[in-house]
N, C-alpha and C positions, 0 to 999 in steps of 0.2 A: 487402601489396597496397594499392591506391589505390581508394576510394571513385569510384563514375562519375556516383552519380545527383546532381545539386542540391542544395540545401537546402531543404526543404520551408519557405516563410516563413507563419503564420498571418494569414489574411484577414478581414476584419469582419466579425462576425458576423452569418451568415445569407447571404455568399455564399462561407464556407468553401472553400478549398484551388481556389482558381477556373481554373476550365481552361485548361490552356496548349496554345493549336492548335497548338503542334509536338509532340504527342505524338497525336494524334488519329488518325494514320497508323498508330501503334503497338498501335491497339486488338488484342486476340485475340479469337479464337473459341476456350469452353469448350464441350467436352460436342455440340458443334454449334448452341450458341447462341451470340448475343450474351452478351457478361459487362460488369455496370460495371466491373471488375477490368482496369483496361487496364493496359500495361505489363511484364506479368509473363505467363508460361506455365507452367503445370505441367513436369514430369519429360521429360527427355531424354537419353535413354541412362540413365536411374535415377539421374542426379544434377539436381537443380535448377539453373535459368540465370535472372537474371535480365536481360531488356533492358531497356536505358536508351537513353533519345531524346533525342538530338543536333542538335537542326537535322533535318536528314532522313537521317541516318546512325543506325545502330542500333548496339549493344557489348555483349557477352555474356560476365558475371562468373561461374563459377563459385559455389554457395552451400552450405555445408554447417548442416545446422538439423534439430533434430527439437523436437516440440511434447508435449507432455503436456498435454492435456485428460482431463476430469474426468465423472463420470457425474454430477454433483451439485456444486452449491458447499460450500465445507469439506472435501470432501474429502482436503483436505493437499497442492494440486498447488503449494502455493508452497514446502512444504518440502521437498517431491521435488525441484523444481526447484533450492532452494539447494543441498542434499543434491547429485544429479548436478554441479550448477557446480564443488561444491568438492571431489567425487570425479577431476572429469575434470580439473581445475586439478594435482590429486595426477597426474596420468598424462603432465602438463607441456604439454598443452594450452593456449591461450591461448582464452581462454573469456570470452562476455557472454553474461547478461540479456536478454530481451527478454517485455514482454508488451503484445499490442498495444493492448489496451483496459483498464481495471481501473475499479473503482469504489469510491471509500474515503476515509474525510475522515483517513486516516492517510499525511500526506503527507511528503516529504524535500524538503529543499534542493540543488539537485545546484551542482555547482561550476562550471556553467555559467549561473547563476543565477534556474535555472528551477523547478519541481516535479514530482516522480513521487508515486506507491507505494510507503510504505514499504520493501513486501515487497517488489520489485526492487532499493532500494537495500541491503537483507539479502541479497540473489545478488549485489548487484554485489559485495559485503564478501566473497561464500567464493569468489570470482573473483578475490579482490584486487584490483579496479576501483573508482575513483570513479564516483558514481552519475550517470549523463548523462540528461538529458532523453529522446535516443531508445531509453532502455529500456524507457521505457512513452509514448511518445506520446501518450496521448488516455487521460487520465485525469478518469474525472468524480466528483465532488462534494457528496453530496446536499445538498440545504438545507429540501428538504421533502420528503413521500412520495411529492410528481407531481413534483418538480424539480430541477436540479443547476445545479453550474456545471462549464463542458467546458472543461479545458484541452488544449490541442494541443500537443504536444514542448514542455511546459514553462509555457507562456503562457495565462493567463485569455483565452478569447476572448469568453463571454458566458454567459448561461445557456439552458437547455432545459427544456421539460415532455419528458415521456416520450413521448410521441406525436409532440413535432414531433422529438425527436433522431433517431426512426427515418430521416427523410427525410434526415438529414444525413449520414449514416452510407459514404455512396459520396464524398461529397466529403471526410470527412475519412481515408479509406482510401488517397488519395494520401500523407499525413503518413506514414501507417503504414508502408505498403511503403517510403520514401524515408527513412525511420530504422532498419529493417530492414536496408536495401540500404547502408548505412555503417555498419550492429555488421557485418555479412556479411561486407564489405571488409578490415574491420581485425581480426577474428579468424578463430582458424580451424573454433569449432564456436560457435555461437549455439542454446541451448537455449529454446524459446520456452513460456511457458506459458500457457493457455487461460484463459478467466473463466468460470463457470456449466459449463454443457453443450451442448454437440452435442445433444443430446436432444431440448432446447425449442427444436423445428422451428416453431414457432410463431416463434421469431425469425428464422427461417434467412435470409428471404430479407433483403437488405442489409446480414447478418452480418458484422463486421470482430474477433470477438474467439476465432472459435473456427473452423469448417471454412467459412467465406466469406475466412479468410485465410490457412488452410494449401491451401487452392486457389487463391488468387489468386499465392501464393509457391512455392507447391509442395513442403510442407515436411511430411514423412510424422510421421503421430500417432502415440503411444500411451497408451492410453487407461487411467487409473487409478480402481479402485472404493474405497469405503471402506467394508471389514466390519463396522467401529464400531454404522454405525447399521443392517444387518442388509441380509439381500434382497441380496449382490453380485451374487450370480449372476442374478437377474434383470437388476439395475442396467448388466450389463455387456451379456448377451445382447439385453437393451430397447431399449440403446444402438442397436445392431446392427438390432434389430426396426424400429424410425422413422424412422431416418435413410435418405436417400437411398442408393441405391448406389454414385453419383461419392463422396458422404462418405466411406460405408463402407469404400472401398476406401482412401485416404490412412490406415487406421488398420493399422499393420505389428504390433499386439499390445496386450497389455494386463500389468496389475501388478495386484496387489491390498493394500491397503494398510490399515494401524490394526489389525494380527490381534492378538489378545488371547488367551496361551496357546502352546499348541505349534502350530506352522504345519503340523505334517504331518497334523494333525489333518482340513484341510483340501484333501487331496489328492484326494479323490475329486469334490470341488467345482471344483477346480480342470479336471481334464479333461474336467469339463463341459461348462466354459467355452469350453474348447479344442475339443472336440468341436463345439459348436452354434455357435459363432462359425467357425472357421476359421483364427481368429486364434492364435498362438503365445504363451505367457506368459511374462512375462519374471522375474516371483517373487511371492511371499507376504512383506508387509515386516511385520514384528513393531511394534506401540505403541514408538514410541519416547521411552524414559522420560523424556529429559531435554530435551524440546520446551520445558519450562519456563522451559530458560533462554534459549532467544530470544525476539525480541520478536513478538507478537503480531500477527495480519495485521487482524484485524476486531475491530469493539465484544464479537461475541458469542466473544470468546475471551479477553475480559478475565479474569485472574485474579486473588483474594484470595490472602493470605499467612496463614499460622498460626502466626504466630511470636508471642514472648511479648512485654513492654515496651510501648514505645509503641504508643498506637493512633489509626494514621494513617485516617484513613474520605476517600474520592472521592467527589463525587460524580456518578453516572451520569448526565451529561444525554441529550438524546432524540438530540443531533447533537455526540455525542461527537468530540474530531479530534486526532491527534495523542496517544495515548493510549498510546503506546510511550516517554513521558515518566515513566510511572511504572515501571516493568521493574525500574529498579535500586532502588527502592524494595520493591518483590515480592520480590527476593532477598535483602533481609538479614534474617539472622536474629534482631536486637536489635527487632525492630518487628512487629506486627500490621496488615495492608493489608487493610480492608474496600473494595469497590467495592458504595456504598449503589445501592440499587437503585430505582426511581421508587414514592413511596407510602410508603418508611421511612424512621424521624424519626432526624433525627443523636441518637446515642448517647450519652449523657452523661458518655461514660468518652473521649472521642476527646482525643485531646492535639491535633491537628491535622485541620482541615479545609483539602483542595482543592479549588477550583472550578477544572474541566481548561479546556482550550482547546474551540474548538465551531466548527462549519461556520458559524454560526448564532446569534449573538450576542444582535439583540433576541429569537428565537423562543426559545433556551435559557433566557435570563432571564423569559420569560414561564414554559415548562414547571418552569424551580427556584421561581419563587415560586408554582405550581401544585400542588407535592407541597407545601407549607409550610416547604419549606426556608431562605426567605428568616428566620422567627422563631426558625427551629432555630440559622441561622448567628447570629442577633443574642444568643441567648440562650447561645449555646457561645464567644461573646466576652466576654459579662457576667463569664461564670464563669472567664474569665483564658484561655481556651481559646485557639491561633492560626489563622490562618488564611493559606491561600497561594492567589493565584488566578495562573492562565498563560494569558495570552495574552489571548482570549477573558474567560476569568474575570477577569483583572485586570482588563478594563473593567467587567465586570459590578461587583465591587467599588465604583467608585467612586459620585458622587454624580449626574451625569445621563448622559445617552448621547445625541449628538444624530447625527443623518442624516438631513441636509439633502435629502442628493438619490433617499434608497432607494438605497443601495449596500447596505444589509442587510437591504432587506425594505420593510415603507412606509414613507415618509419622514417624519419627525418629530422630538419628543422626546421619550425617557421617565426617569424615574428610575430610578438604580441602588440599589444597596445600601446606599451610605451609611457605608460600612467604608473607605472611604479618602476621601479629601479632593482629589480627582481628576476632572476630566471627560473624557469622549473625545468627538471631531466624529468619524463615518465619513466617508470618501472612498473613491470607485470603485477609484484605484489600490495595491496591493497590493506591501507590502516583500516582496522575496524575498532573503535573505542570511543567508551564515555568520559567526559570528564569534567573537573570541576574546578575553579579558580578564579582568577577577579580580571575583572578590565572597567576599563576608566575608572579603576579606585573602589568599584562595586564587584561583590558576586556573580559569576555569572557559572553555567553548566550546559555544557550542550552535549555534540558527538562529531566524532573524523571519521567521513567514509570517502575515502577517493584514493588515487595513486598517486605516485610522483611526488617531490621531492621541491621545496621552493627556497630560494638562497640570494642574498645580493645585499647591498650597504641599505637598503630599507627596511632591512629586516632588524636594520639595530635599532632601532622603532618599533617594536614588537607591539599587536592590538592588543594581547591579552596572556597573561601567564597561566598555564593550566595543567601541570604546574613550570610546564616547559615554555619559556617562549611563542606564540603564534603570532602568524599574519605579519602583516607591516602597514606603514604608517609613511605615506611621501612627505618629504622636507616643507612642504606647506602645510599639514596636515588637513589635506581636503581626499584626499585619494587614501583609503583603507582597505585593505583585503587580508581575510583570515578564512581558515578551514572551516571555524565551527560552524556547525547546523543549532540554530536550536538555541542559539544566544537570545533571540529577542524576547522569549518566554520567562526570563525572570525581571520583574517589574523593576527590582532597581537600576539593573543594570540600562534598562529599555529609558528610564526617565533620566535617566544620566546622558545617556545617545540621542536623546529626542532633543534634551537640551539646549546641548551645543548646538543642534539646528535651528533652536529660538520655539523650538513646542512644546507642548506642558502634554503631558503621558495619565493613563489613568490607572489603576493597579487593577490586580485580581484575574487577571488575565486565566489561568492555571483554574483558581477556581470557579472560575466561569466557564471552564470545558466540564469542568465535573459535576457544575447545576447544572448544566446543558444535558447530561447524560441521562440527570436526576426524571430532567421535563420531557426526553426522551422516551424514557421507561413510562412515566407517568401516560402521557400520552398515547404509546401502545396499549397501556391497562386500557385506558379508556374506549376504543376501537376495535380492539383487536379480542376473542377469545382467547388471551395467553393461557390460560390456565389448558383448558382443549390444545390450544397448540401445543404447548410442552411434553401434555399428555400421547401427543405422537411419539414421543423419543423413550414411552414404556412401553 
């Protein structure tokens, strides 16, 4: 099939995704209101159409999608969603990602040389797809607790408080449907997954990440609880209780999800559900035990290792980013993985300190030398200890930080660490790129997403060539800091770094995300009516 709609191009910020009067004609009417949702109409004949505007000719695509929304964040709607991708991928399906909002300093590189969501580029992996920008379109940021920064299909446009992003939210919902409407084109089932909940009506009106856009697409829900933390059955019938009725009706059933135990345990709960919704269930999905070995969507799913040998300690900053860096780290089992937590003193037994990557650069280095992390790191180098910073941390590492213009916050200089011999200037504009080349003598590939600029006699020490110089290397070589994300994942390069630390690494890392996905799918077959649930998105 051939794509109809444009390319949505990103506008400067603050007159976002600006109107184009030949679509003005194309508005609809929902519900018998005006809707800012122009462009698209719900269900006809019980399959979804999208119209694209031409000049003053109209063109109507076909669209096959179903969405999984959530009664709650965490709930697991990213794994369900990889899970179905790479179920219905098994069924020979040509299958995309899609989520039209997300919020998370855990970002990818896609090969378009933009940024998403991890967690979409993990669906775009049990799709067997590289990860494109319009998988997640409008990806935000945080950099504070009122603020972020909003990328649109890929592109930094500028930043928001949370108050003024509500206003923006109708102008960046053209990006979203017009990335939509080209995964729609070129596949044939597009699995969309929600952010938060339909619940918090409190957001509803100018909603573009949950039922403000499976109504403006028309792309029927079903709705996932998770038993874990208790209450489903409210969780789900609540759902159902707040939500409008135009909502409620886009929801074709529900799952219930994280059961702990025998599921039939929960069968009288279930017809409950059934009962007082009206809704159809589609199953009871059992804890899936091996979640561990993919990579993590959020800070608060960061996991420790218990493994014997080395002991590698993280530390937790407040705007943790990119934190899917450590995964293959957490799986092997020559090494112990503390992720310190704000307020604990590094440990005196750590062979290795990380300083991760961070949304947040001077605010991070403020919050580390707030817990007294800064004397903890100087005194765990005395003692011969090493130390690795990425990305983020490799500048914190060095000896100042300057931003001139507030590209990180207020403009100034401050001191860093002091652990390398290094400085960074920040600049507004932002590397985004994959790339491939050796360090310590091995292979390695990763990706550079950050700002600023890093220089100084350590850098003639270079960690890795790719094919440019990276990172540095202090005159003792115990202190290392390099840009890439995403290095630990090729196993030679991983056992060559464990090495030198006196740990023995185990390989296969890579395809133990992709059996994970295998057992993922499997596992939903097993639980879940996939077959009825897919059959929602006809």
């Amino acid at each position: 099939r051939t794509a109809t709609a444009a390319h949505a191009q990103p506008a400067p910020f603050g007159t976002l995704q600006q109107d184009d009067p030949g679509q003005h004609h194309c508005q609809d009417q929902m519900d018998g209101q005006d809707d800012v949702f122009h462009g698209f109409r719900p269900f006809i004949c019980g399959r979804a159409y999208l119209v694209t505007c031409q000049g003053d000719g109209k063109q109507e695509c076909p669209m096959v999608a179903v969405m999984i929304q959530g009664t709650g964040s965490n709930v697991g709607k990213s794994m369900l969603v990889a899970g179905l991708c790479r179920a219905a991928t098994h069924r020979g399906l040509s299958v995309a990602p899609f989520k039209p909002q997300n919020m998370s300093n855990n970002a990818a590189v896609t090969a378009d040389g933009g940024e998403i969501g991890r967690a979409q580029a993990l669906q775009a992996r049990a799709c067997g797809l590289e990860p494109h920008t319009d998988m997640n379109p409008v990806l935000l940021k945080p950099e504070t607790d009122r603020g972020a920064q909003v990328i649109l299909q890929g592109r930094a446009i500028g930043r928001a408080e949370a108050r003024d992003y509500q206003g923006l939210k109708p102008r960046l919902l053209g990006g979203v449907l017009d990335s939509f409407a080209r995964l729609s084109a070129a596949h044939d089932l597009v699995i969309v997954e929600g952010a938060g909940s339909p619940a918090e009506v409190n957001l509803r009106p100018r909603d573009i990440a949950n039922m403000g856009f499976a109504r403006a697409a028309g792309v029927p829900v079903v709705l996932a609880g998770d038993i874990d933390r208790g209450g489903v059955i409210a969780q789900i019938v609540g759902t159902q209780a707040v939500i409008e009725a135009g909502d409620a009706a886009m929801i074709r059933g529900f799952l219930v999800n994280k059961f702990r135990g025998d599921p039939r345990l929960f069968d009288d709960g279930y017809r409950m559900i059934e009962a007082r919704t009206g809704w159809r269930g589609f199953g009871v999905v059992p804890w899936f035990a091996d979640a561990h070995r993919l990579p993590a969507e959020d800070a608060v799913d960061l996991r420790a290792s218990r493994g014997a040998g080395l002991h590698v300690v993280c530390l937790t900053l407040s705007r943790i980013a990119n934190f899917d860096d450590l995964d293959p780290l957490s799986a092997e089992p020559g090494l112990r993985l503390t992720m310190l937590a704000p307020g604990q003193a590094i440990p005196g037994d750590a062979g290795l300190v990380i300083v991760p990557g961070t949304k947040s650069t001077l605010g991070d280095l403020a919050f580390l030398r707030a817990q007294g992390w800064d004397i903890d790191l100087a005194a765990h180098h005395r003692r011969g200890g090493h130390v690795l910073g990425i990305c983020g941390g490799y500048q914190m590492l060095g000896r100042t930080i300057d931003d001139p213009s507030g590209a990180d916050g207020v403009a100034g200089q401050v001191a860093g660490l002091g652990l390398l011999d290094v400085t960074t200037v920040m600049a507004p504009d932002k590397r985004l790129t994959r790339v491939t080349g050796t360090a310590l003598g091995q292979p390695v590939s990763g990706y550079e997403i950050h700002m600023g600029r890093t220089d100084g006699p350590d850098c003639a020490r270079p960690f890795a060539h790719v094919p440019n110089p990276d990172g540095a290397i202090s005159a003792d070589g115990r202190v290392t800091g390099s840009y890439l994300h995403g290095l630990f994942s090729d196993d030679a390069f991983r056992a060559a770094f464990l090495a030198r630390l006196g740990a023995a690494s185990r390989p296969g890392f890579e395809a133990g995300v992709d059996a994970a996905l295998d057992d993922l799918a499997d596992h939903l077959e097993a639980h879940l009516d996939v077959a009825a649930l897919l059959a929602v998105a006809r």
